[in-house]
Residue, then its C-alpha position, 0 to 999 in steps of 0.5 A: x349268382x354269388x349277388x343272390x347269396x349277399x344278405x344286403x341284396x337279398x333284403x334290397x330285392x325282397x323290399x323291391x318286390x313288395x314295393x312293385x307289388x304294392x304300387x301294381x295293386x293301386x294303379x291301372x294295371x291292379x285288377x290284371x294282375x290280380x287276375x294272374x294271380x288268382x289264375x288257376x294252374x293244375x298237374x294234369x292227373x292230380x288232384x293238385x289245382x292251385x292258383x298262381x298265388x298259391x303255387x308261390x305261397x304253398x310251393x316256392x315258400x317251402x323251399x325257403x322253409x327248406x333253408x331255414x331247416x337246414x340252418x337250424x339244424x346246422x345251428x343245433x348240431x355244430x353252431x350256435x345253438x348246439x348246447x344249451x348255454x349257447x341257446x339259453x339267451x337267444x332262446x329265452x330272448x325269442x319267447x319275449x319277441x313272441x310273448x309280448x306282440x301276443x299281448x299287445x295285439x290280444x289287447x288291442x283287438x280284445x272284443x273285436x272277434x279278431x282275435x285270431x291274428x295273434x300269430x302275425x306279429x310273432x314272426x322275424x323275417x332273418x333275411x331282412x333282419x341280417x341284410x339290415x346289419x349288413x348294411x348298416x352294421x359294419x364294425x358291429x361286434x360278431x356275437x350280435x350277428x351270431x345272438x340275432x341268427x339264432x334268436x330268427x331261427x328260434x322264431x322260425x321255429x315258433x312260426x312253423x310250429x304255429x303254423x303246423x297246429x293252427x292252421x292245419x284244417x281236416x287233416x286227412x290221417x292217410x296222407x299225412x301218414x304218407x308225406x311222413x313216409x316220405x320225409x323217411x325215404x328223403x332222409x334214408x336217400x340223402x345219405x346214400x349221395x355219398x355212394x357210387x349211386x349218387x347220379x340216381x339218388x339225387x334226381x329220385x330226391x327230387x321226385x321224392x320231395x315234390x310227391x311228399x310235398x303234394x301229400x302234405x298239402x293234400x293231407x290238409x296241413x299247410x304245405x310250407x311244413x314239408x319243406x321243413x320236415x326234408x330239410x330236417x331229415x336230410x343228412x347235415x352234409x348233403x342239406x347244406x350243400x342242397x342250402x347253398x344250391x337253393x339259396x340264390x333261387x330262394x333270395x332271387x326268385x321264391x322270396x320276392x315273387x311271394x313278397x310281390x304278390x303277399x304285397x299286392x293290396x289296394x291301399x284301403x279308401x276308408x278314414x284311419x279311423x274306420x282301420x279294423x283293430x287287426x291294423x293298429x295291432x299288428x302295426x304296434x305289436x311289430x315295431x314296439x312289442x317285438x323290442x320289448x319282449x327280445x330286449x326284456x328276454x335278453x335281460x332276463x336271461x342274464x341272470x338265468x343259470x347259477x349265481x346269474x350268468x355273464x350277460x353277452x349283450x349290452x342293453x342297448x345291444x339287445x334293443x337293437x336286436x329287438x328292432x331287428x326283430x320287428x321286421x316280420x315281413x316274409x312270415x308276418x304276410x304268410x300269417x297274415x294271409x293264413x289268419x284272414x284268408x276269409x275275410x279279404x278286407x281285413x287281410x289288406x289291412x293286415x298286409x298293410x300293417x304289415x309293411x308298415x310295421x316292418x318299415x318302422x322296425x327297418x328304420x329303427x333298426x338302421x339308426x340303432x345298428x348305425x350307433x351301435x356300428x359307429x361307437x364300436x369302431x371308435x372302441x376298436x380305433x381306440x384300443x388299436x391306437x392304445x396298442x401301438x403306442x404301448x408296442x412303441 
């Protein structure tokens, strides 16, 4: 299990799993599993009848969405983001990753009538973001690590947000009010696990979860928001010992089933020039639009705060980060398949651009921290040496 906890792995195996998803979508084997897929699975007595795809987008994800409450939380409370000066440059750095690809794409796609799909290129997949700096970072300075943690969640929380008000349709009022009730019940439970009542508070949390979740997705608001509603509502122990039970589930099973079959698109046979404004847009707007506005943010941010405030990073340091945070990945496809679910062909194109975009940013990213890496281990040797020759 401890393997599924490794950033580096966890980044190999989702890149593995939209890969196999990718080449099983344009071989012979392509239309059967595309018929699991869309394979319809019902909970006898509900309402609930979900196809395979769905059951992975809208339930496994929510555990992963679980996680990513829980660290923000945790981040907020006692980490990185618990006071405003920490969050101040992190933060002003994530609303330039997310301002900037808007443009982009926006302007790309101008007139196209697919103009809807600004929201795929606001997403940083931390997952693959934080493997990338394992791999390739050793050596690289701990407030980069730290800086990139807390610009992923920031954009999480953008991406959850915009999942919650744009793509929420017919809300059903009742519902909603009933998932809210129990997030509540969720939140009052978690912090009786410490009682002697713990062996039948924590399978009733279970019960209590799945039920809340099914109200969300029912209620009409997409069901991925649950888990970070429960994630934020339980207490601060009790989630991150919840977080560190599902992480290898979510790194070794939610996550790469989602990016298996988020990934399982026909490779489109028509000419690069008949590719729908989305594709280049969504492709230029990763890579390019995500560096400029972290590494633009980041920099601005230094001179935010009385007299302009020491800037942590370097420039060079920021637009790594930036690349880092091109690799939108997991929530990229999740909006992807979110903004084009009515348009099929447009939606491949986008699961293309995508991946491509995301590839881009990963090889871009593995240069920049290799340098980065390399040149601080050199400042280190140096300073060490300088050190001993001095005690000497």
């Amino acid at each position: 299990m401890n393997i599924l906890r490794s950033e580096r792995a966890g980044a190999i195996i989702l890149l593995a799993a939209a890969a196999l998803g990718l080449l099983a979508a344009n071989t012979a084997a392509g239309p059967a599993v595309l018929a699991i897929k869309d394979l319809h699975l019902a909970v006898p007595g509900t309402p609930l009848d979900l196809s395979i795809g769905h059951w992975v987008a809208d339930g496994l994800l929510a555990v992963f969405f679980f996680i990513v409450a829980v660290e923000l939380k945790h981040e907020v409370l006692v980490g990185e983001l618990n006071t405003v000066a920490k969050a101040l440059s992190p933060a002003i750095a994530a609303l330039g990753g997310v301002l900037v690809p808007i443009v982009i794409y926006l302007g790309i796609t101008a007139g196209s009538g697919y103009e809807n799909g600004w929201p795929i290129p606001t997403a940083t997949d931390i997952a693959f973001a934080l493997g990338i700096l394992a791999v390739f970072g050793k050596g690289i300075p701990s407030r980069l690590r730290i800086f990139l943690l807390a610009l992923a969640i920031l954009d999480d929380i953008v991406a959850i947000l915009i999942i919650a008000v744009f793509f929420t349709t017919d809300a059903n009022l009742a519902l909603m009010a009933a998932g809210a009730a129990g997030v509540v019940l969720f939140g009052i439970l978690s912090r009786l696990v410490g009682t002697r009542y713990r062996m039948a508070v924590i399978p009733l949390m279970v019960v209590v979860a799945a039920v809340t979740w099914s109200l969300v997705y029912l209620s009409g608001v997409h069901a991925t928001i649950a888990g970070v509603a429960l994630g934020l509502a339980a207490a601060h122990g009790v989630g991150m010992r919840a977080r560190s039970v599902l992480e290898p589930f979510s790194n070794g099973v939610a996550l790469p089933l989602f990016a298996f079959f988020a990934a399982l698109v026909a490779i489109p046979q028509v000419p690069v020039t008949e590719l729908a404004p989305p594709f280049w847009a969504i492709l230029i707007a990763l890579p390019v639009g995500k560096v400029i506005g972290i590494a633009l943010g980041g920099w601005l941010s230094g001179f935010i705060g009385q007299g302009g405030q020491k800037r942590d990073l370097s420039l060079p340091a920021l637009i790594t980060a930036g690349s880092l945070g091109g690799i939108g990945f997991t929530v990229s496809l999740l909006m992807n398949e979110l903004a084009f679910a009515d348009n099929p062909e447009v939606s491949a194109e986008g699961t293309l651009a995508v991946l491509l975009g995301s590839l881009v940013s990963m090889v871009l990213a593995a240069v920049l921290v290799s340098r980065l890496a390399r040149k601080h281990r050199r400042v280190n040797l140096r300073n060490e040496a300088l050190a001993k020759s001095m005690s000497g």
